[in-house]
N, C-alpha and C positions, 0 to 999 in steps of 0.2 A: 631178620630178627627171630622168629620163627627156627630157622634152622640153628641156631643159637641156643635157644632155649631147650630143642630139642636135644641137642651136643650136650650140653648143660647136663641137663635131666640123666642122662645115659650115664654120664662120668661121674653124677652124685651117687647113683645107683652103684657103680662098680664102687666107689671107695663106700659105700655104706655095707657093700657086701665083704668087705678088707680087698680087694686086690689093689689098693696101693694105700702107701705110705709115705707122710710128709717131713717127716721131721729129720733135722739135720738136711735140711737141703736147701743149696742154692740155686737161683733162676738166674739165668743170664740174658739180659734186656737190651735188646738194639735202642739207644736214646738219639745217636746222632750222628752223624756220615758227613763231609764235606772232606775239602782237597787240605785243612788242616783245622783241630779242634785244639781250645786252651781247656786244661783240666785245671783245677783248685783244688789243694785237700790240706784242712785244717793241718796244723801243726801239733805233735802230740801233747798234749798237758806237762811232760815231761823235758821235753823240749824247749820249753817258755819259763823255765825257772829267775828265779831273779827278776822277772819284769813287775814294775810297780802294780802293785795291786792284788798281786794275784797271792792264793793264799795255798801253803804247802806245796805251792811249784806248778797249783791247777787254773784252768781257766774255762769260763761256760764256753761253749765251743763259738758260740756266736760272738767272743771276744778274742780267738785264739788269731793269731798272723796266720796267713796262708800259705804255702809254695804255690807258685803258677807254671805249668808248661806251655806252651807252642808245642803241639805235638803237628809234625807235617809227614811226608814221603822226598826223599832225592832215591835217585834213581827211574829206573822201569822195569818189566820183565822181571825176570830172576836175579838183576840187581839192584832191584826195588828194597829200600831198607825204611824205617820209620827216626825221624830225627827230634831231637828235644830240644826245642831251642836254636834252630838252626844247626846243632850238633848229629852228627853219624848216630845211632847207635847200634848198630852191626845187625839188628835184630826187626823181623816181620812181624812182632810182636811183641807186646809189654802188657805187664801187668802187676796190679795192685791190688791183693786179696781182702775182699771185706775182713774186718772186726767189728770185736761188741762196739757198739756207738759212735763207729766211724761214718763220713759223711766224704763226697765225694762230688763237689761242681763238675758238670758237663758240658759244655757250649753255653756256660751262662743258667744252668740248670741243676740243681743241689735233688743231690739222692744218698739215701742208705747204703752202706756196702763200698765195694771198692768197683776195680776199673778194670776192665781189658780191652786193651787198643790193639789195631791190627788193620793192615793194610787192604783196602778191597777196590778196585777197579783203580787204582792210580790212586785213592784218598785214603783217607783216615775211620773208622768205625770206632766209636765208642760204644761199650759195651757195660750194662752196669750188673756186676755179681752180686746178688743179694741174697741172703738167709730167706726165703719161702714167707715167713710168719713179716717181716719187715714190705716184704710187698705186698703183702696181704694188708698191712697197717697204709699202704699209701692210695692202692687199689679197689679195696670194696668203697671208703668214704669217698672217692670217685665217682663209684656207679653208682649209689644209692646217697639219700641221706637219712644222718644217724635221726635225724626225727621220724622216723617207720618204726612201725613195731620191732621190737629185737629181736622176735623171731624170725620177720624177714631178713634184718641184716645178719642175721647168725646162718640163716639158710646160703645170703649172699655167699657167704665170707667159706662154705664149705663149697659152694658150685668153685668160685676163682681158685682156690686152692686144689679141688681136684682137675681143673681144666688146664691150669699151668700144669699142676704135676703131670698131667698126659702131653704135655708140650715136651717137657724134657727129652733132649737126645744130644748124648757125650761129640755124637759124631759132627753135628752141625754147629758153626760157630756161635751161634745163640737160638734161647727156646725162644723168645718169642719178642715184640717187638713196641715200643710206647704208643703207637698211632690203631686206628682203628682199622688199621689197615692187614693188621696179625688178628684182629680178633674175627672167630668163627672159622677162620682157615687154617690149614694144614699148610704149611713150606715143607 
C-alpha cells in the first residue's frame, strides 16, 4: 500500500508540475479473458424508431433492445481467427469505438465506452476503451466514498487520473487492467 501511495505522490507531483496531460484520452482496460466472451451493446436510439413508446425515435438506454455476440477463437497459431456467433470473421481482432454515452456489456458486466476484442493465448480478451474522465467517473467512487471531505476525493480523482495517464503505452494491448492485480505495478 505504501509503495502505492508513494507511486501516487510522484505522478500527482509530475502532472501538478504539467508534464502530462489528460484530456482527450482514452484508457484501454483488460475486464475479461476466457476461451469465448458475450458482449451487449445497446441499440442506438436511432435504430429503435417506431417502437411503442418511445418518443422522437429515442429511448432511456436501460430500455433500448440489445445486439448480443458469442465472440470465440477457431483456429490456432497463425490461423487463429476470432468468430461471432460461431461465424469466421477473418480477423485477430475487432473492435467497437467508444461514443458520447455509449455503454458496452462485457461477460455480463456494463461499462462506458466501447470494445476491443483480440485473441490471446487460444481465448478471447475483452478490452474496454474509455474517455479517461468516464473512468475516472467509475474508478475514484470505487476507492473512496463520496461521504469524505471533497477535497480528499478531488485529490483522489487527480492521483487515478495521473497514475492511468502514466499507464498509457500505444505499444501494449491495454494500459491497465479491472483486478487489483494492475494496481501499483508496472506490465
Amino acid at each position: 500500500m505504501r509503495s502505492c501511495l508513494r507511486f501516487g505522490a510522484s505522478l500527482l507531483s509530475a502532472a501538478l508540475l504539467g508534464l502530462g496531460s489528460a484530456s482527450a484520452l482514452n484508457v484501454r482496460v483488460l475486464v475479461a479473458a476466457a476461451p469465448q466472451l458475450t458482449v451487449r451493446v445497446p441499440s442506438s436510439p436511432a435504430a429503435v424508431t417506431g417502437v411503442p413508446g418511445s418518443v422522437s425515435g429515442s429511448l432511456p438506454s436501460t430500455t433500448l433492445p440489445t445486439q448480443a455476440w458469442t465472440v470465440g477463437v477457431s483456429g490456432s497459431g497463425a490461423a487463429a481467427q476470432l468468430t461471432l456467433n460461431g461465424q469466421p470473421t477473418g480477423s485477430v481482432t475487432l473492435y467497437l469505438p467508444p461514443g458520447a454515452g455509449r455503454t458496452v456489456e462485457i461477460a455480463g458486466n456494463t461499462y462506458r465506452g466501447g470494445v476491443q476484442l483480440r485473441i490471446e493465448r487460444g481465448g478471447v480478451q475483452g478490452i474496454n476503451v474509455v474517455d479517461v474522465e468516464d473512468y475516472l467517473r467509475a474508478v475514484v467512487p470505487a476507492e473512496m466514498p463520496a461521504s469524505w471531505p471533497s477535497a480528499a476525493v478531488q485529490a483522489q480523482a487527480v492521483i487515478a487520473r495521473t497514475y492511468v495517464s502514466a499507464r498509457i503505452n500505444p505499444a501494449a494491448p491495454y494500459d491497465t487492467c479491472a483486478t487489483e492485480s494492475c494496481r501499483c505495478t508496472r506490465a
